[in-house]
N, C-alpha and C positions, 0 to 999 in steps of 0.2 A: 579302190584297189581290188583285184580280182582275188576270191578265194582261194588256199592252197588250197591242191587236189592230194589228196593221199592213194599211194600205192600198199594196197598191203601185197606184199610179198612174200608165197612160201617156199621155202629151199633158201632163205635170204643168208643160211650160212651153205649153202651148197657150189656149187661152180655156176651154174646157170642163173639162178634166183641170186647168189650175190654176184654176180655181175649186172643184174639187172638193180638190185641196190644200189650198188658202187656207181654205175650211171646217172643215175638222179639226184644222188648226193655231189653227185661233182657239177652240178647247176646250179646251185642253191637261189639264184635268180630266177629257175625254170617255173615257177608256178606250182610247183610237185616236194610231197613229202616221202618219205619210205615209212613203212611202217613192217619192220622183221617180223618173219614169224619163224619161229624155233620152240622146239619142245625144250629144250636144254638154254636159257639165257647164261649160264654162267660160261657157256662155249667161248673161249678165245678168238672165235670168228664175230660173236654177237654183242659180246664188248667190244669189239672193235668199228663195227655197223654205230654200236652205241654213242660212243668218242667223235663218230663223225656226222653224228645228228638225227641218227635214225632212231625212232620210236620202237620197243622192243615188245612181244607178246606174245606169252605161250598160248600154245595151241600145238593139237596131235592131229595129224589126217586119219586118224583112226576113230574119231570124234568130231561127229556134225556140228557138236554143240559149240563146241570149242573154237570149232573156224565159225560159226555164224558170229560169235563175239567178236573174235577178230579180225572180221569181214565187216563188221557194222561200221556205220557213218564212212567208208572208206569208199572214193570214186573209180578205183581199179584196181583188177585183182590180178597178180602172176599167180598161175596156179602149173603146178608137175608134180608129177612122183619120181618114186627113186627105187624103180625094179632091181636094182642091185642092192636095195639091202633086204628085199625079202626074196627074189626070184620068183617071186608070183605075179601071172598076167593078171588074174580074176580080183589080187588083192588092187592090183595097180587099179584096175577097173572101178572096185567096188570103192576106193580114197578116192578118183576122180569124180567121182559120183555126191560124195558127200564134201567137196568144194564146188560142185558145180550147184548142188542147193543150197548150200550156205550161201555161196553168191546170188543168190536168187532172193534167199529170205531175208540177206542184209541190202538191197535193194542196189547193188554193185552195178555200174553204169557203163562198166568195160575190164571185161575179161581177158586176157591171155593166156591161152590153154596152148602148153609145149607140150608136142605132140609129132607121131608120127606115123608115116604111111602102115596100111594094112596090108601087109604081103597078100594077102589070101584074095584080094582083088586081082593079082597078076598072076599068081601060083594057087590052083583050087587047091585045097587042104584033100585033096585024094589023088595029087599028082602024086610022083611016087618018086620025082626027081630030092627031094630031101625030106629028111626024117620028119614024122609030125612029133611036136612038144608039148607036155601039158596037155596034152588029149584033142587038140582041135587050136592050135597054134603052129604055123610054120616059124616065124621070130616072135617068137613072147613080147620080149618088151618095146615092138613095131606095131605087131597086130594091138594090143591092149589099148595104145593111146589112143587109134583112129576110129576102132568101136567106142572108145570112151568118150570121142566127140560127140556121139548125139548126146552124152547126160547134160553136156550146156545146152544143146539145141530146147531139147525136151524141155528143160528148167526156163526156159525162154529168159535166159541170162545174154545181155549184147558183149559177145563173143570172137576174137579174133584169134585162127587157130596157127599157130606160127610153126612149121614144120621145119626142125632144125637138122642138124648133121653131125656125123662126126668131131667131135671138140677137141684139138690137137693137145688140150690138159689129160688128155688118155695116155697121151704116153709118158706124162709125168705120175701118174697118179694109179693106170690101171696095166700097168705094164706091157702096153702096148708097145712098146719102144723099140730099138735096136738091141738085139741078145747077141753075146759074146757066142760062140761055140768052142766046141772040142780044140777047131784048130786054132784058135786064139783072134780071127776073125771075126766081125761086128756083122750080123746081117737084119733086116725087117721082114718079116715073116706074117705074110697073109695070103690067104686065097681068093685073090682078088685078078687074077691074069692080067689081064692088059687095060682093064676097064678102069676107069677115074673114081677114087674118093675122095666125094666131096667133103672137105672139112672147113672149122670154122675158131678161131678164140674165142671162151666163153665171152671174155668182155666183150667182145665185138654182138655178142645173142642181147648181153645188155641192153648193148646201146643202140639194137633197135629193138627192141621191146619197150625202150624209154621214147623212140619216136615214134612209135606206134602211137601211145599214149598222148605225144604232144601234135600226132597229127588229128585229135577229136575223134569224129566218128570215119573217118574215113577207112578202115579195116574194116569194121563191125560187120560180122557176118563175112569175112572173107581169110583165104588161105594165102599165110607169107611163105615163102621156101628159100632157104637161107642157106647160103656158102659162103667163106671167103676165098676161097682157089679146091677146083676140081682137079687132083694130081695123080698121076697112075703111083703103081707104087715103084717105078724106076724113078720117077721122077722125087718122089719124095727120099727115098736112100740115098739120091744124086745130092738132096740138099741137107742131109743129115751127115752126108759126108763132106760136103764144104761146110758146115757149120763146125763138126767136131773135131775137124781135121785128120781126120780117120778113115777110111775107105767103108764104106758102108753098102752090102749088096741087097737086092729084093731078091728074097727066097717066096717066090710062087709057087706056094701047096698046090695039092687039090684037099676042096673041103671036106673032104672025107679023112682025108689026112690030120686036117686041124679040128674037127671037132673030136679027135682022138685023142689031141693030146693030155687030156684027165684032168685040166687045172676048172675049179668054177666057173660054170655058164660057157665050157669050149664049145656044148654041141647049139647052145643059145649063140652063139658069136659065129661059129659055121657058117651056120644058116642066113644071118647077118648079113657077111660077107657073100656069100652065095648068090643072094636075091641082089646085092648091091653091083655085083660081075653081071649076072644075068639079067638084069633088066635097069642094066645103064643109059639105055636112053628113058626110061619114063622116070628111073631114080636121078641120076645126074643133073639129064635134061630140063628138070623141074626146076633148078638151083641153079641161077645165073648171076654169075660176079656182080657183072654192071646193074639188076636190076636191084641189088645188094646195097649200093653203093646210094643208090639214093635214099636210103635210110641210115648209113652210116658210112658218110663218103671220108672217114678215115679207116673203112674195114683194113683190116693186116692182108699182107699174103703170107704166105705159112714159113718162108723164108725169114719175114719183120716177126716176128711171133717167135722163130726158130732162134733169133739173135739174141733175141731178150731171155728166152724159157732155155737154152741148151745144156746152163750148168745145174739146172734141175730135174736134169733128165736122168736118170740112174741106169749107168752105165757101168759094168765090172772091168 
């Protein structure tokens, strides 16, 4: 009988990280264990992970030590940060850093580093087309993951870098969604013009991060770009409005507009947005359905996602 492989996973109560739990628990045939990792086990997400078989163990990214333990005996590692709860690129950097030696020193045999492009490859940080953040950041929490790819390299940790998307849980969760206005009107508000955002269900990041894993070495050392449908934003207000039954318009800013508007991380979202309009074909173009599909040929389209998630979309 072949040995289980343990996944340890961080963020395992996060959107991404437990989606990539919740996928491997739903094989229990697969060969693969979970093993959570949370700073906080009494979290209602991680008794929950718990109930459905997953192995629980704190550990802080803020602490080598912490993830080397529980990194040990463990055959792959989900490893992310969460720049929204500190707003820092350098901290994001300096926590990728200390899972990428933890996986190193606990001899981890395949990594998954979520991660994403470095604006500052397509936009030099002395263009003067958008603000710099953070002193030498055009999108913080862009630029930080894709420099933070060499600390796997460096750590000579076998590393698969999965370059993900937009997670259509934003509009549940980060108010990205449809706002009411003054005149009692529903509209989606980005400054995104005509160009496609690619988005994705965390589940669907899962559940190929769980086949990443079950396809062996086959990533190792290579970059995944992941979509479940690239939709302008006419098109997605078009399906926000047959979903809700409500008429629903795309209000197209200019991003100077929208990093104005004072709420946290607007001029970090701006810029975001900005780079994702302006350089739609190397951002978009990267992220193909169908090459999607064969690692998760039940991916959603944002319509199948839209049916199930709409009554949790907080709408006034």
């Amino acid at each position: 009988m072949a040995e289980t492989k343990t996944i340890a996973v961080v963020g395992a109560t996060g959107q991404q990280g437990g989606g990539v739990a919740r996928a491997i628990l739903a094989d229990p045939g697969g060969g693969f264990a979970v093993r959570a990792i949370t700073r906080d086990p009494s979290k209602e997400a991680a008794q929950a992970l718990a109930a459905a078989g997953a192995e629980i163990v704190v550990a802080d990214l803020d602490d080598e030590a912490s993830l080397t333990a529980a990194f040990a005996g463990a055959h792959g590692a989900f490893c992310i940060t969460n720049f929204w709860e500190h707003f820092s690129a350098e901290k994001e950097i300096e926590q990728a850093g200390n899972q990428a030696r933890a996986a190193a020193a606990a001899g981890v045999k395949h990594a998954i580093w979520s991660t994403l492009e470095d604006t500052r490859r397509f936009l030099p940080i002395d263009d003067d087309r958008m603000p710099v953040l953070q002193e030498r950041f055009n999108v913080p929490h862009f630029d930080a993951k894709e420099e933070a790819n060499a600390k796997f390299t460096e750590a000579g940790v076998p590393t698969t870098f999965l370059f993900t998307a937009f997670y259509w849980e934003n509009f549940i969760f980060f108010g990205a969604g449809p706002q009411r206005g003054p005149d009692g009107k529903l509209a989606l508000t980005m400054p995104m013009g005509d160009a496609t955002l690619p988005g994705i269900a965390s589940a669907d990041i899962g559940k190929i991060a769980y086949a990443i894993y079950r396809r062996g070495d086959e990533f190792i050392g290579k970059s995944v770009y992941v979509s479940g449908e690239n939709l302008t934003g006419t098109q997605l207000a078009a399906a926000f409005s047959n979903a809700l039954g409500e008429e629903v318009t795309y209000n197209a800013v200019d991003p100077d507009v929208y990093r104005g508007f004072g709420f946290p991380g607007a001029d970090e979202m701006g810029n975001m947005y900005q780079f994702k309009r302006d350089f739609e074909s190397d951002y978009s173009g990267a992220r193909v359905r169908e090459k999607v599909l064969e690692l998760d040929p039940e991916l959603q389209t944002f319509e199948t996602w839209l049916a199930a998630n709409k009554d949790r979309i907080p709408i006034e």
